[in-house]
N, C-alpha and C positions, 0 to 999 in steps of 0.2 A: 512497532518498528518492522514487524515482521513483515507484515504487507507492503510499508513502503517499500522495501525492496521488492518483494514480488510485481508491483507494480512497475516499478522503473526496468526488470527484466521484461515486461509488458512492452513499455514502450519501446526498448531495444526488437524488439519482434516487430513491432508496427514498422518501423522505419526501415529494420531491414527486408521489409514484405513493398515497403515504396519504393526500394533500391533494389529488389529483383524484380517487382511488375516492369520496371525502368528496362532493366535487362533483358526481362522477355521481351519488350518493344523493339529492339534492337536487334535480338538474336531472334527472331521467330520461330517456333515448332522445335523449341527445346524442352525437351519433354523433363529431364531432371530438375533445369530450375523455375519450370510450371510448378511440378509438384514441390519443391521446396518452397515456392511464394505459398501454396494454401497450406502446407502443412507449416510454415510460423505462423502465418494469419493460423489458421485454426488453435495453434499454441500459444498466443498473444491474448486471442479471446477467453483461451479455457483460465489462465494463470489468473485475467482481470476478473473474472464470473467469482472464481475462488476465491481472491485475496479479497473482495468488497462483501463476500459470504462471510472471509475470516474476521472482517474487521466488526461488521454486523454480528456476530457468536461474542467476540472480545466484550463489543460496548455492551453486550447484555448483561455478560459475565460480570461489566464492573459496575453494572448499575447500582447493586446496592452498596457499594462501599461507597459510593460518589456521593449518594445519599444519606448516609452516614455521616460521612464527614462534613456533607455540608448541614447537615441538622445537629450535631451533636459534638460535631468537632474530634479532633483525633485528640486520642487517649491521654497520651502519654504527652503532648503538647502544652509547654505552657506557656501562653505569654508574657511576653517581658514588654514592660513600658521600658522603650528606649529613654526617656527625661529621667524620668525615675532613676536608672541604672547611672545616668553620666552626675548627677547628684553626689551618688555614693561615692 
């Protein structure tokens, strides 16, 4: 969950980088929000590099319980035959 938000702060970045390029087109040889379109774009790219690095560390992390449970099932799990139970 963590990433999806880093992500969606991502794309906040991207759009507001299309919505000052827009501004620079308009306002020409404005030097503040030149460097403010590259510095979101450059903040946009680093959050996105990072949060698909986090999610790629996470899926590693859960691999083996993934694996686990689908080989062996969780522990403490038991199931119930739904027929069974309305029977009783």
């Amino acid at each position: 969950m963590r990433c999806t938000f880093w992500l969606n702060i991502a794309i906040i970045c991207f759009v507001s980088t299309v919505f000052l390029t827009g501004l620079s087109v308009l306002v020409p040889g404005n030097v503040p929000v030149i460097v403010l379109t590259a510095g979101l774009m450059a903040a946009g790219l680093i959050i996105v590099v990072v949060a698909i690095a986090g999610e790629m560390w996470s899926n590693r992390l859960a691999a083996p319980t993934l694996y686990s449970e689908l080989t062996t099932g969780t522990p403490e799990y038991e199931p119930v035959n739904a027929r069974a139970a309305q029977r009783n």
